[in-house]
TIFI-183788 format. One record per residue: x, y, z of N, C-alpha, C, CB in turn; residue in three letters. Coordinates in pm, whole numbers, plus 50000, padded with zeros to 5 digits. Glycine has a CB too. Layout:
XYZXYZXYZXYZala...
//
This chain:
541315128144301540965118944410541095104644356539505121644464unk541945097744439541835082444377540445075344403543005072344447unk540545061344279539105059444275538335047544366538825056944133unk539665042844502539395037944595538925049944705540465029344621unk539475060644732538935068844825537535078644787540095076944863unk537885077244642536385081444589534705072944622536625080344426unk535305059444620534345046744641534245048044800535045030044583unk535015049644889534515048545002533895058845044535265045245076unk533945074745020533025084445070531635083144970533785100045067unk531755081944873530385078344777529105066944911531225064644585unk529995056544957529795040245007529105051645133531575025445047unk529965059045208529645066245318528615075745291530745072145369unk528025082645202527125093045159525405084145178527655098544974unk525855077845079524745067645037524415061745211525465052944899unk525325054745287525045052245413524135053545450525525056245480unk524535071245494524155081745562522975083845558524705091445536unk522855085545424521475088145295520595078245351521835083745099unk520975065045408519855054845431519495054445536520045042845407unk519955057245650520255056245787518865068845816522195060445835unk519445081945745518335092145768516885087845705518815106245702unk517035081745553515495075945529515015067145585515185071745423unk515875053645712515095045145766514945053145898515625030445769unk515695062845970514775068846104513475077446070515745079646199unk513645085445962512255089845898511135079245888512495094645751unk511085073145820510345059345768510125054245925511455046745649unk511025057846021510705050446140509545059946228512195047446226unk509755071746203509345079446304507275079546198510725098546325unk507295078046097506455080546019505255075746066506775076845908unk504185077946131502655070846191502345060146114501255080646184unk502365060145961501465050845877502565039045888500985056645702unk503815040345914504735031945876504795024446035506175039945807unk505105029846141505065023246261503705016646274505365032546372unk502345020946240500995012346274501075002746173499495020446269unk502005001746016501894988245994502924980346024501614985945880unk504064986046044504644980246110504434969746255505184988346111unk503574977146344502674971646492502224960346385501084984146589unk501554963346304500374953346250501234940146200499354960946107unk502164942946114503254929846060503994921246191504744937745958unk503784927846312504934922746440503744913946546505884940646549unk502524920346458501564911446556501404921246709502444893346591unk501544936746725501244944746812499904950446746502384954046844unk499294950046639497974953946624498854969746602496664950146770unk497624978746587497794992146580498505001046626497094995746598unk498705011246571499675024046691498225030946720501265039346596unk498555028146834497165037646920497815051546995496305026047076unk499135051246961499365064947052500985063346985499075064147271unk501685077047041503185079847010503455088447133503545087946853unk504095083347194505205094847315506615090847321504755093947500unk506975104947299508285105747309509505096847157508395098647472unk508375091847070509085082546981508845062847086511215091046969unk507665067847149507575052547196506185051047164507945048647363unk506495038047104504525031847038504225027547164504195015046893unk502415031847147501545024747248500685013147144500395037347339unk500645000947141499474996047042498884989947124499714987646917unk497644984147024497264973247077497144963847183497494970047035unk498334956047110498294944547213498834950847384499504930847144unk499114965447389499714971547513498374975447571500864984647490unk497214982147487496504988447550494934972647567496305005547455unk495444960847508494884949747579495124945547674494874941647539unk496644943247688497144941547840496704949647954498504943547846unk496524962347897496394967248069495034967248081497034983648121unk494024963847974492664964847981492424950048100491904964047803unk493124937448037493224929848088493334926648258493874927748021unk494424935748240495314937548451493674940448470497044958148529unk493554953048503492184961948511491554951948529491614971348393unk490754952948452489174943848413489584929448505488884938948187unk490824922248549490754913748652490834915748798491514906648629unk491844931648839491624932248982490424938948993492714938849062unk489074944248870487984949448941486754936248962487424963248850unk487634922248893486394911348868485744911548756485324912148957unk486024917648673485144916648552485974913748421484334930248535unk487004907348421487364897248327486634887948277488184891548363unk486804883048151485634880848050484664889547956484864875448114unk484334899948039483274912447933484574918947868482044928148043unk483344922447727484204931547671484144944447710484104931447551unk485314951847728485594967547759484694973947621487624972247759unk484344988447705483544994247600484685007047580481764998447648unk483655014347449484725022347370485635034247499483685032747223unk484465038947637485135047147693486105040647812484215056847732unk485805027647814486535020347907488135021047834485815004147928unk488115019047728489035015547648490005029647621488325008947521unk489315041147567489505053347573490315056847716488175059647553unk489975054647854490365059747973491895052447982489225056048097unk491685034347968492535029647903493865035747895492045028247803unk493705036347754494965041547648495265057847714494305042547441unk494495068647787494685074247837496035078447990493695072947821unk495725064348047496595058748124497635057648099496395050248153unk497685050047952499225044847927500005057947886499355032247794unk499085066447878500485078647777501365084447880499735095947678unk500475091148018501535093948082502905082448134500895099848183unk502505070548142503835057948179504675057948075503375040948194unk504055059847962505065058547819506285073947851503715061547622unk505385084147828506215096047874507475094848001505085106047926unk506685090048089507655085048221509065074748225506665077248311unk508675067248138509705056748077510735063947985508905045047984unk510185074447910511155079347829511855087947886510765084047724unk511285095647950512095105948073513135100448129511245109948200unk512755089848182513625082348295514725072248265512725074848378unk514625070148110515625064548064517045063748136515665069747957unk517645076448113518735077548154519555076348311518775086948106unk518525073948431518495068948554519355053748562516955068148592unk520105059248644521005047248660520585039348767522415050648683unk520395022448772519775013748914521305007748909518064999548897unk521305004849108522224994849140521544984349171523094997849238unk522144974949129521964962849154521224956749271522984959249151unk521804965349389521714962149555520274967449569522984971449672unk519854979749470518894987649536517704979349461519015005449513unk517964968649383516664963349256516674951149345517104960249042unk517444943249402517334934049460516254936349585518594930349484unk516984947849670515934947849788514694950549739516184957949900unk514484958949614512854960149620511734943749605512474971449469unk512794939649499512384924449469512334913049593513494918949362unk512974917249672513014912649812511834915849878514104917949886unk511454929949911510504933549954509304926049907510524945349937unk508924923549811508064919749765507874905449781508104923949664unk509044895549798509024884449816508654882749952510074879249777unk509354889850041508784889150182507504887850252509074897550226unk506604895050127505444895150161504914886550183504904899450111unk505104871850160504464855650164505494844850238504214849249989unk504594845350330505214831750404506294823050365504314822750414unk505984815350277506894809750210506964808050049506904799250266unk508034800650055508054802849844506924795749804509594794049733unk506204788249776505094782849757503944795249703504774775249893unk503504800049839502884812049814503384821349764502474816349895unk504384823949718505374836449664504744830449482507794834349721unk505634819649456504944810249357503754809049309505004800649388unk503004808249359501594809049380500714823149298501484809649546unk501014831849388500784843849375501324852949208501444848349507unk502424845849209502814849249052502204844248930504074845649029unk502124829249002501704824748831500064835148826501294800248805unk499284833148918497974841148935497764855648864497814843549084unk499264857348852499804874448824499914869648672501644882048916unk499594857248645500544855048459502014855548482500264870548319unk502374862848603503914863748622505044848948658504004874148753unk506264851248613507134845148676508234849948805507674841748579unk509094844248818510544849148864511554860148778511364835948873unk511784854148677512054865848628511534874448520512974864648611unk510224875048467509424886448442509344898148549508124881448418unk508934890648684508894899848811509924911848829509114891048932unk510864900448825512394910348816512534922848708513734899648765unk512474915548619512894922048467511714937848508512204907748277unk510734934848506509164947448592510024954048653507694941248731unk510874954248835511104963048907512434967348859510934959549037unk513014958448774513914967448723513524980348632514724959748656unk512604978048566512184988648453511174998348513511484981448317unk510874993048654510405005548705511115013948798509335003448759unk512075010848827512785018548922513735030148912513365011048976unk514115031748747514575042848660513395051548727514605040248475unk512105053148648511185062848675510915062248834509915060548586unk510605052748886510465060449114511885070349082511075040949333unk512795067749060513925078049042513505092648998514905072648932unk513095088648867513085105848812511525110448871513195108048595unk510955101048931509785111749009510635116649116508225103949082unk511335109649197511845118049306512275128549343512395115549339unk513335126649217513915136949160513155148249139514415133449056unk512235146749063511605160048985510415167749095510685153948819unk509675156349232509255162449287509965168849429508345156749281unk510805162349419511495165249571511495178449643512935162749564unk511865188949508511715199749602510835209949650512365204849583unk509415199649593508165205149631507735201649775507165200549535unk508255190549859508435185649928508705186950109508965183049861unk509275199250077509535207250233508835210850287510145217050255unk508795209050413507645213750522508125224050601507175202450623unk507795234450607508265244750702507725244450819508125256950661unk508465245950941508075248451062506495256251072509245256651119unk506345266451022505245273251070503955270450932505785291151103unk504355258150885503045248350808502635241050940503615234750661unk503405236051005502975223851097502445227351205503975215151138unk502895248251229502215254751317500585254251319502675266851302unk500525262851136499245263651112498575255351154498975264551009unk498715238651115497825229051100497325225451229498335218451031unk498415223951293498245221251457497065235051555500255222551530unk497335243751515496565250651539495015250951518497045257451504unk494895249851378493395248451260492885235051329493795245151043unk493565226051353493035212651406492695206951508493535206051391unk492545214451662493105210951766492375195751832493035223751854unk490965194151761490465184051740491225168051697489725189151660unk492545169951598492925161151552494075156051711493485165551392unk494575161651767495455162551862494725160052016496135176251841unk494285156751998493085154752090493155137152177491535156651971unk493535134252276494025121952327492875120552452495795122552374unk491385112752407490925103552491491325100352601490885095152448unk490515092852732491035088752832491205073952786490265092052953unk492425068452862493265056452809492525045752918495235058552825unk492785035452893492245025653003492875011452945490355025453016unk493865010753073494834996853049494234987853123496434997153096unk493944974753122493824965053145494054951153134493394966853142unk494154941353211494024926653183493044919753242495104920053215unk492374911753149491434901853164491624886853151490594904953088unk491054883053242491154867153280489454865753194491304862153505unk489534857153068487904856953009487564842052968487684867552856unk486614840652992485504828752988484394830552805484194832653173unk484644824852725483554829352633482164820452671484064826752467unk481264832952661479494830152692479214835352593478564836352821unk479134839052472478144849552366476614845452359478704848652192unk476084853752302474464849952342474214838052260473204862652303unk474744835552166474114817152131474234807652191474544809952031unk475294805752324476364800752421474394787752493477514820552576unk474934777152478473244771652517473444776752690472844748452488unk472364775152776472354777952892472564769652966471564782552920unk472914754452963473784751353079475364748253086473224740853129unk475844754452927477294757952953477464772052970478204753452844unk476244782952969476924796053061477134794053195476084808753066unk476104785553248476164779153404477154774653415475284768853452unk477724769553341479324755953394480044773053390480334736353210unk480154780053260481344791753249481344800953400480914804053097unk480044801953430479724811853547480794809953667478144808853608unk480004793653703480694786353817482094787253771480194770553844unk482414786353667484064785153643484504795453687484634783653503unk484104807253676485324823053616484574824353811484584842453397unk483744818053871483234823554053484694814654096481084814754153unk484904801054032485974795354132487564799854078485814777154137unk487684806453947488774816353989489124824254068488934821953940unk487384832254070487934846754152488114844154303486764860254140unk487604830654360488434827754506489754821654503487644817954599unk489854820654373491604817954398492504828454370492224806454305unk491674836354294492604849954300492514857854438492114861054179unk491424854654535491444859754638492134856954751490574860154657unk492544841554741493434836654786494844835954776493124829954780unk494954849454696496504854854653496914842254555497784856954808unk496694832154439497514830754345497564842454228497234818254298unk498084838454169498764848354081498044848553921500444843954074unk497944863053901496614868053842497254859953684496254889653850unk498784861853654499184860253521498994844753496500704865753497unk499224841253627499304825153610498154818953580499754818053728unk497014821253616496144817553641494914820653476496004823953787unk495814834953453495334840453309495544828953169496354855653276unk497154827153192497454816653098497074803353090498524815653094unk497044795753217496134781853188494514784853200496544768953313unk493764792453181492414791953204491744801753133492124792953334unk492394815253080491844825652991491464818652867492844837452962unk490524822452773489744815452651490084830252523487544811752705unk490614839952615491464849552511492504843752409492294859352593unk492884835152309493754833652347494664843452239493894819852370unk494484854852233495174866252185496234871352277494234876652159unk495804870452386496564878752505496504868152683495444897452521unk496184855052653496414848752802497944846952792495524832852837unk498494845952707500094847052772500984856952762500894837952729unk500214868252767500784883652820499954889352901501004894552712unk499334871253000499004882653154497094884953156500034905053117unk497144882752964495584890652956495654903152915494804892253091unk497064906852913497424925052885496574929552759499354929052837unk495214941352801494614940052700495184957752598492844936652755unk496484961452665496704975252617496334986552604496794975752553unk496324997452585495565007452618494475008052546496145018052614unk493025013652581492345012552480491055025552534491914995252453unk490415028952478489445039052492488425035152527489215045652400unk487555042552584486055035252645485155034152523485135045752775unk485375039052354484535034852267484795024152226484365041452180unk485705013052237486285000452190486224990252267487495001152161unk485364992552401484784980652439483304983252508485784973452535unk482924968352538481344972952585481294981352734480294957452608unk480034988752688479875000352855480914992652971477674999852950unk479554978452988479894976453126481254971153192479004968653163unk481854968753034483194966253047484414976853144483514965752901unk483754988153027484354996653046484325003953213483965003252940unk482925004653272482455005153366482845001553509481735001253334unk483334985353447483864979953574485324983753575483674964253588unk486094982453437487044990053470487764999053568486944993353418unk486685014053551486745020553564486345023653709486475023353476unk485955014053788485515012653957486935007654022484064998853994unk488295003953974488944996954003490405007853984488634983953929unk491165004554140492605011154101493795004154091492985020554188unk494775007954046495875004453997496394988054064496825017154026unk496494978654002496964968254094495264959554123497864976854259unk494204965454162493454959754197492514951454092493014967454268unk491724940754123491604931654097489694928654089492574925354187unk488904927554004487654930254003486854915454027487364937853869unk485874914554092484994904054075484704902753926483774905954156unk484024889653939483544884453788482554893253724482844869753791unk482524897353591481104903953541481474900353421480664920653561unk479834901353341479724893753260479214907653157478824880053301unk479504904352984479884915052888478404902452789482214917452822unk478244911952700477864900652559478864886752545478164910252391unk480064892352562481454880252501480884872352630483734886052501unk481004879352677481194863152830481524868352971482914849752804unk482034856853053482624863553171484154872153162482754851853274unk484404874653245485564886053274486064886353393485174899653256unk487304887853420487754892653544489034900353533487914881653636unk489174914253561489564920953539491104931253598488594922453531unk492094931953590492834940253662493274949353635493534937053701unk493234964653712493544974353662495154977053643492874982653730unk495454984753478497314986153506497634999253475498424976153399unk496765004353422496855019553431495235029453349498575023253332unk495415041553407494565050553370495075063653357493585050253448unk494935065453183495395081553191494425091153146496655084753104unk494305098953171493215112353165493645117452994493675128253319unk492125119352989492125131852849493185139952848490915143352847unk493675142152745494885157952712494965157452594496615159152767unk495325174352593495405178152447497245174752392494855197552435unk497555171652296498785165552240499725182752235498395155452053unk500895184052295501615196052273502215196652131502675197452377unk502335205952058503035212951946504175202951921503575228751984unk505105204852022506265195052046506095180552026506695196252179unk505095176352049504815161252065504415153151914503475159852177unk503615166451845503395162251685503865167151604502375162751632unk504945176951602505325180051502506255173251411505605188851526unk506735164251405507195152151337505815144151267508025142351454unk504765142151302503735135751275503095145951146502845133351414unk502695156151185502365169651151503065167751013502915182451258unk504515169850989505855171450858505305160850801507775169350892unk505135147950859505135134250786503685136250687505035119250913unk502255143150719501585140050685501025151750553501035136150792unk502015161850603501755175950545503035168350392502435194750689unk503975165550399504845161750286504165152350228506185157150315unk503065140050270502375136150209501465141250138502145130750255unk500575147850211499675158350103500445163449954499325174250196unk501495170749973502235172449901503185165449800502535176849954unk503525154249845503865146349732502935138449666504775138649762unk501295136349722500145132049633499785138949550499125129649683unk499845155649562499455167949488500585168649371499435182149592unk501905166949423502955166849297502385159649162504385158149344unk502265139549243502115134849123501045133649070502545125849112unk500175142849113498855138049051499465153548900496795140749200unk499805163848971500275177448865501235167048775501375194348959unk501725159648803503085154048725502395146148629504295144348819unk501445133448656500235125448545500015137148422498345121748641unk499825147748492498595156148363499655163648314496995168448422unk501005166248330501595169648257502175163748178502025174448290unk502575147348161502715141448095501885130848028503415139948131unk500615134248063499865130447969499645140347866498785126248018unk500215151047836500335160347762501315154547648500725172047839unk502035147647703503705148047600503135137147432505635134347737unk501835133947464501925123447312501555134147235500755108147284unk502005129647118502555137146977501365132146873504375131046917unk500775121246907499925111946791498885105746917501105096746684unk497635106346886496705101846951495685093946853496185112647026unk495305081446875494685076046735493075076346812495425056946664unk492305082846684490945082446721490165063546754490195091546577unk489025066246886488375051246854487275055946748487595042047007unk
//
């Protein structure tokens, strides 16, 4: 063998030779926790999958925590801390799983979109981040690295997922209570606010007010018109007063009461509620019924696949909180 091709497989052995003692040396507990410790991550508090949990990871999320419950500033105690690091193993596991999940571009944008949408304007979008410690693109950089794993959950629970026709039978059946449709009661109100703190000689002015509507509604002007310049609703005076369908437990008796003396089209004298005065027109009334098979079974699938995909991932957490290899005692 010449003693140039001799030198280069020797050069290549030795390599090799190093490559395998620094992934050893890498994978090694004592060597990664001082390692954490030299990088300024503090300790290895956990190992999944060949991914460190330390320290400064299981401060951070102590941190998140301990601020959306309000109690930022105290120190976490040993089982707070314990539940903690508990948390993080199944996400660590999840991250490693999901590695290999491919994101498009289009599909990371809209989520990041979604989220921006949520606030009025950029200001408050702004706002809301720095509050988060977050930026613009930390935010980003986040839904990108989470959207591998929404992937491989989907994936992995999906085909637990199916609802069979005669699930949605059962339920509908077992439930008939849930399917169950109240009598409806549509209305619009022309309203005056009186509430009981209201002093007593401006319920007098409101009184006289909502008496010299109701002779002008008697005098045939027009109920919508009359709703919008003078109703004190102002949720609904410029839809008429349209107060939508609603059940006789969601407003007061006598509300409901007078309502309910009145037919379609017709038009009620003034009466007066806790809120105030009222004047009232009826737009529809529908009777109690029970909801047909046909009518919920789409509702029924939607809520039954929910059950079921809450049950997946809660089985999916505890199985990968199984996957750490190294658990460091507190």
């Amino acid at each position: 063998m010449r003693p140039v091709v001799a030198g280069w497989i020797s050069l290549g052995i030795a390599t090799a030779a190093g490559i395998v003692s620094a992934q050893l040396a890498a994978g090694s507990i004592a060597f990664r926790d001082k390692l954490g410790i030299i990088c300024g991550r503090g300790h290895l508090l956990a190992r999944v999958h060949e991914r460190g949990i330390y320290q400064t990871d299981l401060d951070r999320a102590l941190d998140e925590s301990r601020y959306l419950a309000g109690l930022e500033g105290n120190k976490a105690t040993p089982a707070e801390r314990q539940s903690a690091l508990t948390n993080l193993i199944p996400n660590a596991a999840l991250r490693s799983r999901a590695r290999f999940e491919r994101i498009q571009w289009a599909e990371w944008k809209h989520q990041r979109d979604l989220l921006r949408w949520q606030f009025v304007h950029e200001k408050a979008w702004l706002s809301a981040l720095a509050r988060s410690s977050l930026n613009d693109p930390s935010l980003s950089q986040i839904v990108w690295e989470d959207l591998p794993a929404r992937h491989w959950i989907s994936k992995r629970i999906a085909p637990q997922l199916d609802v069979a026709d005669d699930e949605c039978r059962r339920f509908y059946d077992s439930r008939p209570e849930n399917f169950f449709v109240p009598q409806l009661i549509r209305v619009s109100h022309l309203f005056l606010a009186a509430p009981p703190e209201t002093a007593p000689e401006i319920v007098e002015a409101k009184q006289t007010a909502i008496e010299a509507l109701s002779v002008r509604l008697a005098g045939g002007e027009d109920f919508a018109a009359l709703t919008a310049e003078n109703s004190e609703d102002e949720a609904t005076k410029l839809r008429g007063g349209d107060l939508d369908y609603f059940s006789a437990t969601r407003m007061p008796p006598d509300f409901v009461a007078a309502a309910l003396n009145l037919c379609a089209g017709e038009i009620s004298r003034p009466i007066r509620t806790r809120l105030g005065f009222h004047i009232l027109k009826m737009i529809d009334l529908q009777q109690p019924r029970q909801k047909t098979f046909d009518e919920v079974r789409n509702d029924i699938a939607i809520d039954l696949a929910n059950q079921k995909r809450t049950a997946a991932i809660q089985k999916l957490i505890i199985d990968l909180s199984s996957e750490a290899d190294y658990l460091r005692p507190f």
